[in-house]
C-alpha positions as CSV (number, residue, x, y, z in Angstrom):
1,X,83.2,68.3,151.1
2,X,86.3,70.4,152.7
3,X,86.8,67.6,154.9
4,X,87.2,65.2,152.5
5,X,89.5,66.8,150.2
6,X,91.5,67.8,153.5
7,X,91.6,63.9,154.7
8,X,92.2,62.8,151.0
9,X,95.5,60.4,150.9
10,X,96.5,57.2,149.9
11,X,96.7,54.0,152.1
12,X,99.9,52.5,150.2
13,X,101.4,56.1,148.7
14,X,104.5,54.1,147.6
15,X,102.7,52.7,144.8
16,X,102.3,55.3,142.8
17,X,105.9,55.1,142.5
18,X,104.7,52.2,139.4
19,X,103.3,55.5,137.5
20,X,107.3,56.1,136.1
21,X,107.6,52.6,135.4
22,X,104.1,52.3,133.6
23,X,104.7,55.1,131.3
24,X,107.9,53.4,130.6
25,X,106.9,50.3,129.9
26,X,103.9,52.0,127.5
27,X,106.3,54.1,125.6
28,X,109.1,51.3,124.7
29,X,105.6,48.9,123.6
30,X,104.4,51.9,121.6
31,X,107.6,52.5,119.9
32,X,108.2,48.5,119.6
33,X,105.1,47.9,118.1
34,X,105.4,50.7,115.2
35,X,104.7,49.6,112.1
36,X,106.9,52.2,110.5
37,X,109.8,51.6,113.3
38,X,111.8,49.6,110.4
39,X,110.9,52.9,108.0
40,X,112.2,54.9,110.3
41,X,116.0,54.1,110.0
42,X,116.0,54.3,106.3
43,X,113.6,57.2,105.4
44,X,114.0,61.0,106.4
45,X,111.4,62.1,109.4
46,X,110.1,64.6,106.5
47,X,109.6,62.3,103.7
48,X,108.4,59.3,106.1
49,X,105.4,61.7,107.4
50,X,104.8,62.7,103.9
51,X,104.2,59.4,102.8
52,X,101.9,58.3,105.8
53,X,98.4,58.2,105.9
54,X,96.8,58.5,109.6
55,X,99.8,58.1,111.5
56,X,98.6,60.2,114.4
57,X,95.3,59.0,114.6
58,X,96.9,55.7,114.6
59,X,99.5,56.6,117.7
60,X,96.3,58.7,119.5
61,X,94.2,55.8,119.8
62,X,93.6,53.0,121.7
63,X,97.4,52.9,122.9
64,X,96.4,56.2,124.8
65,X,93.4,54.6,126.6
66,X,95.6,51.7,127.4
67,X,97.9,53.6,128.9
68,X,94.8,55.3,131.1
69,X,93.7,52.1,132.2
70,X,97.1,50.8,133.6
71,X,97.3,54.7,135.2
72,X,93.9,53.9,137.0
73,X,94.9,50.3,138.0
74,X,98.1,51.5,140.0
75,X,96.1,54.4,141.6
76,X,93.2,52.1,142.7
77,X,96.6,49.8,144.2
78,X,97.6,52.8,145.6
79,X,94.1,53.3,147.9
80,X,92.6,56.7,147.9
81,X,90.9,57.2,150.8
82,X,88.9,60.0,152.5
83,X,87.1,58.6,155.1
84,X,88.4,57.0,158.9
85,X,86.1,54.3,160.4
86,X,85.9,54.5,163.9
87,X,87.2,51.2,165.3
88,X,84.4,48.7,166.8
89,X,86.5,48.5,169.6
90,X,85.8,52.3,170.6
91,X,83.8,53.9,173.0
92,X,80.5,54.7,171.7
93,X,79.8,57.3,174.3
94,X,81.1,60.6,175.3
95,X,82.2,61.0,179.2
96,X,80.5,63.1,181.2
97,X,82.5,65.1,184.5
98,X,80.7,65.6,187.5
99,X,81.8,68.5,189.2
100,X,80.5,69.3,192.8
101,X,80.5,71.9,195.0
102,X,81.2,71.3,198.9
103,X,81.7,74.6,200.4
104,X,79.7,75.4,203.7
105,X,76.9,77.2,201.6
106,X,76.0,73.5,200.3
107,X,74.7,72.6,203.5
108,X,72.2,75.3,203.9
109,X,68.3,73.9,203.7
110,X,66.3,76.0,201.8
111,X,64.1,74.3,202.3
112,X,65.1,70.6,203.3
113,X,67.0,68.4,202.9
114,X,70.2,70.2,202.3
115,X,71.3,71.6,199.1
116,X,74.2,69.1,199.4
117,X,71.8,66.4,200.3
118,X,69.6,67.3,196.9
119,X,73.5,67.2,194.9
120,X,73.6,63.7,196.0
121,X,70.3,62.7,194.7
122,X,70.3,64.2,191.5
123,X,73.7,62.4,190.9
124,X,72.3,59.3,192.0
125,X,69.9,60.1,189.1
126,X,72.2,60.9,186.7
127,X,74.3,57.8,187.6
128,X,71.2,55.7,186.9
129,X,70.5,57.8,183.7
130,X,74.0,57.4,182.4
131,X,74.3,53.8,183.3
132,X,77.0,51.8,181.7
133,X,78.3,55.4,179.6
134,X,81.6,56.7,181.0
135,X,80.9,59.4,184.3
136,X,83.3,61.3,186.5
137,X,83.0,63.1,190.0
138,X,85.4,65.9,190.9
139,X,85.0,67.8,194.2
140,X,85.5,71.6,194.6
141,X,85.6,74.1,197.3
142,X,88.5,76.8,198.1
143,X,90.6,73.4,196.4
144,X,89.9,70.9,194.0
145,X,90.4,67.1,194.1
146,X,89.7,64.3,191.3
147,X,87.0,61.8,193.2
148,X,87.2,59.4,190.0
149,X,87.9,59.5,186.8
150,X,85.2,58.8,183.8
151,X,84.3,55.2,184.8
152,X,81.4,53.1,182.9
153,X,80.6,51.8,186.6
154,X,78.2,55.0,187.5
155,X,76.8,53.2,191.0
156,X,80.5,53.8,192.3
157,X,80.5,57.6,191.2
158,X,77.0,57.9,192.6
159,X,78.3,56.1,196.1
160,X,81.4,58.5,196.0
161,X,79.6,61.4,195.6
162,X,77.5,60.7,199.2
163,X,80.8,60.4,200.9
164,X,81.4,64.5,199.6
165,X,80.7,67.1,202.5
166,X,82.6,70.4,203.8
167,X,84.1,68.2,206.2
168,X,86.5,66.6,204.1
169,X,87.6,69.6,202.0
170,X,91.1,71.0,202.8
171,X,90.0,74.8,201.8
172,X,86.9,76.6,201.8
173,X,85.6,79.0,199.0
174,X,84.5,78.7,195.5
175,X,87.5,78.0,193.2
176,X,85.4,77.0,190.6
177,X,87.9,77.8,188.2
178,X,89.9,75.3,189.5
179,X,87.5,72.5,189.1
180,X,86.7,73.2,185.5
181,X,90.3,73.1,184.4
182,X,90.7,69.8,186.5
183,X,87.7,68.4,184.4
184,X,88.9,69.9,181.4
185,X,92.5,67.8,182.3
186,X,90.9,64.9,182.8
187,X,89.1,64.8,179.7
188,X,92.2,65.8,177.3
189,X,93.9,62.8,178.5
190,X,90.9,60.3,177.9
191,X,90.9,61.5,174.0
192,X,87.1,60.8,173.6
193,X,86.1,64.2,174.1
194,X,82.9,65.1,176.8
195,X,81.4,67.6,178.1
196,X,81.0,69.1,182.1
197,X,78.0,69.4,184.6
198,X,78.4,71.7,187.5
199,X,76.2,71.1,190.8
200,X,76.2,73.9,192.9
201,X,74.2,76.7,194.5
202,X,76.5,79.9,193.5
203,X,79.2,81.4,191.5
204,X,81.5,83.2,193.8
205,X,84.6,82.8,191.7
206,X,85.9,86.0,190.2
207,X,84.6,87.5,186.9
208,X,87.8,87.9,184.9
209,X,89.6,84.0,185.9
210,X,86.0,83.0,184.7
211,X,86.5,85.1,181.3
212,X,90.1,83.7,180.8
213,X,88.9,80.4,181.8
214,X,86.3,80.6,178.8
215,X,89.2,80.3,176.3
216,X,91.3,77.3,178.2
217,X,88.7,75.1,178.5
218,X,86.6,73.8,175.4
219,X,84.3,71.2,176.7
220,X,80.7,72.2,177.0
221,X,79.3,73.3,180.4
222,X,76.2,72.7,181.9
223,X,74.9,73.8,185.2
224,X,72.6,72.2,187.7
225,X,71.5,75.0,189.8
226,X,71.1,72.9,193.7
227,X,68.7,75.8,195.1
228,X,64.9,76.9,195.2
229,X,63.9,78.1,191.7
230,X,63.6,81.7,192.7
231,X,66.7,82.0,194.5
232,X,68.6,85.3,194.1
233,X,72.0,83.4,194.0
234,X,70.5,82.0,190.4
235,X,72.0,85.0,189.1
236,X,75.4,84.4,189.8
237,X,75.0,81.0,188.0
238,X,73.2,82.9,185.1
239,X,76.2,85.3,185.2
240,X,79.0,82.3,185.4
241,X,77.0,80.6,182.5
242,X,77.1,83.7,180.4
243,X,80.8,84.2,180.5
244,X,82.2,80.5,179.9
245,X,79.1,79.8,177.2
246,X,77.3,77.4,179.2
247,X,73.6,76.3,180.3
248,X,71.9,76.5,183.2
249,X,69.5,73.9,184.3
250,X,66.8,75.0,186.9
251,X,66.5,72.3,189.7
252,X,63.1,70.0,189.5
253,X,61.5,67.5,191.7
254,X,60.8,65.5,189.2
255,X,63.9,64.1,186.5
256,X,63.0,66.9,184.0
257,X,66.3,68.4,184.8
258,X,68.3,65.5,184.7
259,X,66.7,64.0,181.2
260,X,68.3,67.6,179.8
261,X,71.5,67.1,181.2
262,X,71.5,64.2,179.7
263,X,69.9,64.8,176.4
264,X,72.8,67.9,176.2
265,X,75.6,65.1,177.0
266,X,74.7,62.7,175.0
267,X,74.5,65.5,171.9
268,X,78.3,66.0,172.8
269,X,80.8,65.5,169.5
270,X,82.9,62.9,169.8
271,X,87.0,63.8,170.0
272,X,88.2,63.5,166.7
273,X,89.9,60.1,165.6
274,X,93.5,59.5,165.0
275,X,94.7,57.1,162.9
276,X,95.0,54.8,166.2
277,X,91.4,55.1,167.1
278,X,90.0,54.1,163.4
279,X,90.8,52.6,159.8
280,X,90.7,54.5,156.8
281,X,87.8,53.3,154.3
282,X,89.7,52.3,151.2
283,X,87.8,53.9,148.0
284,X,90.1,52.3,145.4
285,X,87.6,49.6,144.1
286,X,85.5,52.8,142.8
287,X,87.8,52.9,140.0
288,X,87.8,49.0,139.2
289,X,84.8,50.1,137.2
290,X,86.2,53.1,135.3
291,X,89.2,50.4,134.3
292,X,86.9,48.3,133.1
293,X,84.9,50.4,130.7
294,X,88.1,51.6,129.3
295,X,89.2,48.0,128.5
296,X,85.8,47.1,127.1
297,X,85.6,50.2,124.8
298,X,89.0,48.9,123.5
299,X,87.4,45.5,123.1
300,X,84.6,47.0,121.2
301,X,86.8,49.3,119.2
302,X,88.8,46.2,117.9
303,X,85.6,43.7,117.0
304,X,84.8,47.2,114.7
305,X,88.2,47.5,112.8
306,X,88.0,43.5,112.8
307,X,84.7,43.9,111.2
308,X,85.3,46.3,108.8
309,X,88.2,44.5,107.1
């Protein structure tokens, strides 16, 4: 309800600039169409009201209702609206950033393959998962480097991803503060909102950047924790997760983890719409039939005085 009356406008405002010109037009017919108009130059106001009977029922009748219905008429011209229609042209998915780790820990098999090697895999599931909705890939370490931006092709992100190693990373560490304002970037400029999932074996990144971080960046966060279930490094993630709000998803051999991911991405708002991205739903034929009940009970109020006489 606050919405609406927030969003309330009209489509064509400049016609209510007809209200003046209606309630002109009304007042000269009223005082045209006096009966006592002729009375009224020869006979004191006094003695003229004196010798009237019903004069102000007379004026307060269906002249008043007429001049509701021509009110109604220009606002329904005028098109109240409330309500934007997102364009058929728009995305109809939320994007999704990838964001993995490659430090030197990620190649550590505990037990086999690699925990960099399992990243891979469960992005190549979660490419085939997301298939045809937008998904990015960002790389992180001591730096941080955009791999691709949200792209509905999700076999390129998942072929990207393999091509990810220590190797190719300018800077060791764990600047994953860097990585989540990079994402955060990224999805700013798209304008369709999204949310983030973070592959990775460990938090290292300071405490206090994390806790300023949790007030810059105001996508949801998800992690996908790339180690054995009972790892003690889990509680670094649990830790990170605590202080930026997120989730943290325990690794699975099977796609259980991946189907929440998902699930939690796809439950992601949608940015909200500019005028641009939609069209406002115009409400004006709602008072068509308010115009026309006052017309008919003027109709009906006229066959009745016609009768009568």
């Amino acid at each position: 309800m606050y919405n609406a009356l927030a969003n309330f406008h009209f489509i064509r405002p400049l016609a209510l600039l007809l209200i003046p010109v209606v309630i002109g037009l009304w007042w000269l017919w009223q005082r045209r169409s006096d009966p006592l108009r002729c009375w009224q130059e020869q006979i004191t106001p006094e003695l003229l009201n004196a010798l009237t009977v019903g004069r102000e029922t007379m004026k307060r009748g269906p002249v008043t209702w007429i001049l509701t219905a021509w009110l109604l008429t220009v606002m329904a011209i005028a098109g109240p609206t409330w309500k934007l229609e997102p364009s058929p042209f728009a995305d109809d998915a939320t994007p999704l950033m990838i964001v993995l780790k490659s430090d030197v820990s990620m190649e550590i098999p505990d037990p086999a393959p690699s925990r960099l090697e399992r990243a891979h895999l469960k992005i190549t599931d979660l490419a085939e998962a997301r298939k045809g909705q937008p998904l990015g890939l960002i790389a992180y370490a001591g730096s941080t480097h955009l791999v691709l931006p949200p792209t509905r092709d999700t076999a390129i992100v998942a072929q990207m991803a393999t091509e990810i190693s220590p190797a190719i990373m300018p800077e060791p560490g764990d600047r994953l503060d860097l990585a989540l304002r990079e994402a955060a970037r990224v999805l700013s400029e798209g304008k369709q909102g999204g949310s983030i999932v973070v592959l990775t074996d460990s938090v290292d990144t300071d405490p206090t950047v994390l806790q300023t971080l949790q007030k810059e960046v105001s996508y949801p966060v998800q992690f996908l924790a790339i180690n054995a279930p009972d790892s003690s490094q889990n509680d670094s993630l649990l830790a990170a997760a605590a202080t930026l709000n997120a989730t943290v998803e325990p690794f699975s051999l099977e796609d259980d983890d991946i189907t929440a991911i998902v699930r939690r991405a796809a439950n992601t708002p949608v940015a909200k719409l500019g005028a641009q991205d939609g069209q406002w739903h115009e409400a004006g034929y709602w008072i068509v039939p308010f115009v026309g009940m006052v017309l008919l009970w003027l109709f009906r109020r006229e066959q009745s005085k016609k009768g009568a006489a």
